[in-house]
N, C-alpha and C positions, 0 to 999 in steps of 0.2 A: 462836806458829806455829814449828813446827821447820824446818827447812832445813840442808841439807848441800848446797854447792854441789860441785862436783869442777872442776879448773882442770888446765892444763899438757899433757893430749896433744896430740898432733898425729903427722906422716911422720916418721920415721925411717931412715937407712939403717941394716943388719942391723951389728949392731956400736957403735953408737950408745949415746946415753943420754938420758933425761926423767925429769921429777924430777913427778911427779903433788902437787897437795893437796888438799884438801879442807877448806873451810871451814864451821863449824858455828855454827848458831845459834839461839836458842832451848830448849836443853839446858845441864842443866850437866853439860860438857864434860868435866870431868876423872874424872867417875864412870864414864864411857860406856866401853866395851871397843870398837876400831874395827877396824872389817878391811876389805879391799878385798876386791874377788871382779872376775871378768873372765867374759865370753862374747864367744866366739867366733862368727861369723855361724855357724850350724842348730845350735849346742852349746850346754851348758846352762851355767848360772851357775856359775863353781867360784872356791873361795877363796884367795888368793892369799896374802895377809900380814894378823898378826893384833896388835894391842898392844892388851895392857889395863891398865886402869885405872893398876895398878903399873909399868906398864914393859917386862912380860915380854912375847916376839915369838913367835912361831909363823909358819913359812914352807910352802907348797905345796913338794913335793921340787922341782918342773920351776922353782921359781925361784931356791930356796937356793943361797947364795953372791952372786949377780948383783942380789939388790931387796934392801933396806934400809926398813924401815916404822918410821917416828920420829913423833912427835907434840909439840906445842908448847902445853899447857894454855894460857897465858898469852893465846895467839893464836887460842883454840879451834881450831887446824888442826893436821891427820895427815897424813902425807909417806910416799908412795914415789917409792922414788931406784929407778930402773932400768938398769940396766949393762949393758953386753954383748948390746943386744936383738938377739932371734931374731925370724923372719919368723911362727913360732909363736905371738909372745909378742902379734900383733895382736889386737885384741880393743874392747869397749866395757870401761870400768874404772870399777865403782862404788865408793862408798865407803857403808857400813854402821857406824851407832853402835846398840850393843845395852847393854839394862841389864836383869840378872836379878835379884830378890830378895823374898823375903818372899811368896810368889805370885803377884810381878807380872811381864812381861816388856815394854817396850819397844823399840823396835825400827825404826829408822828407817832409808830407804835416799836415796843422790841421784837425779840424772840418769842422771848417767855422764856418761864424755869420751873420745871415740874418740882409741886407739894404733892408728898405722898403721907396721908395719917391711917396710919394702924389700928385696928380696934384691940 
C-alpha cells in the first residue's frame, strides 16, 4: 500500500518560514520524481517545486529563490523549506511521487497539509 503522508504546515506570519515533508512509503523512493503542487481555496492545483530521481529541481517562477525542494532517499522523505512566505503563498500543499517508463506511469498523490501566512 502506497502512502505519502505530508507533515510541517500550519499559520504563519507573512515573512516567515516552514519547512514542509513528506513522508513515503510503500514505493521505492528513490526512483520516484516528487513535486509538491499547492491550491489555493476556488484555484486549481499548480506545481510548485520539482526533484527527480537525480537530483535536478525545477521551481514555479512565483517561488524561485524563497522554496528549496530536497529529498532524503535514505528517509524516503522530500522537503520543502519555505522562506520569506507571502499571504499568497497560503494554500493546501501536496506532495506527488510520479514514475514514468516503458508505458507504464505511476503516480501517487498525499492528503495535503494546510499553509496558512498572515499579513
Amino acid at each position: 500500500q502506497v502512502q505519502l503522508v505530508e507533515s510541517g504546515g500550519g499559520l504563519v506570519q507573512a515573512g516567515g518560514s516552514l519547512r514542509l515533508s513528506c513522508a513515503a512509503s510503500g514505493i521505492t523512493f528513490s526512483i520516484y520524481a516528487m513535486t509538491w503542487y499547492r491550491q489555493a481555496p476556488g484555484k486549481q492545483r499548480d506545481l510548485v517545486a520539482t526533484i527527480t530521481s537525480g537530483g535536478s529541481t525545477n521551481y514555479a517562477d512565483s517561488v524561485e529563490g524563497r522554496f528549496t525542494i530536497s529529498r532524503d532517499n535514505a528517509k524516503n522523505t522530500v522537503y520543502l523549506q519555505m522562506n520569506s512566505l507571502k499571504p499568497e503563498d497560503t494554500a493546501v500543499y501536496y506532495c506527488n511521487a510520479d514514475l514514468r517508463g516503458g508505458g507504464t506511469r505511476l503516480n501517487y498523490w498525499g492528503k495535503g497539509t494546510l499553509v496558512t501566512v498572515s499579513s
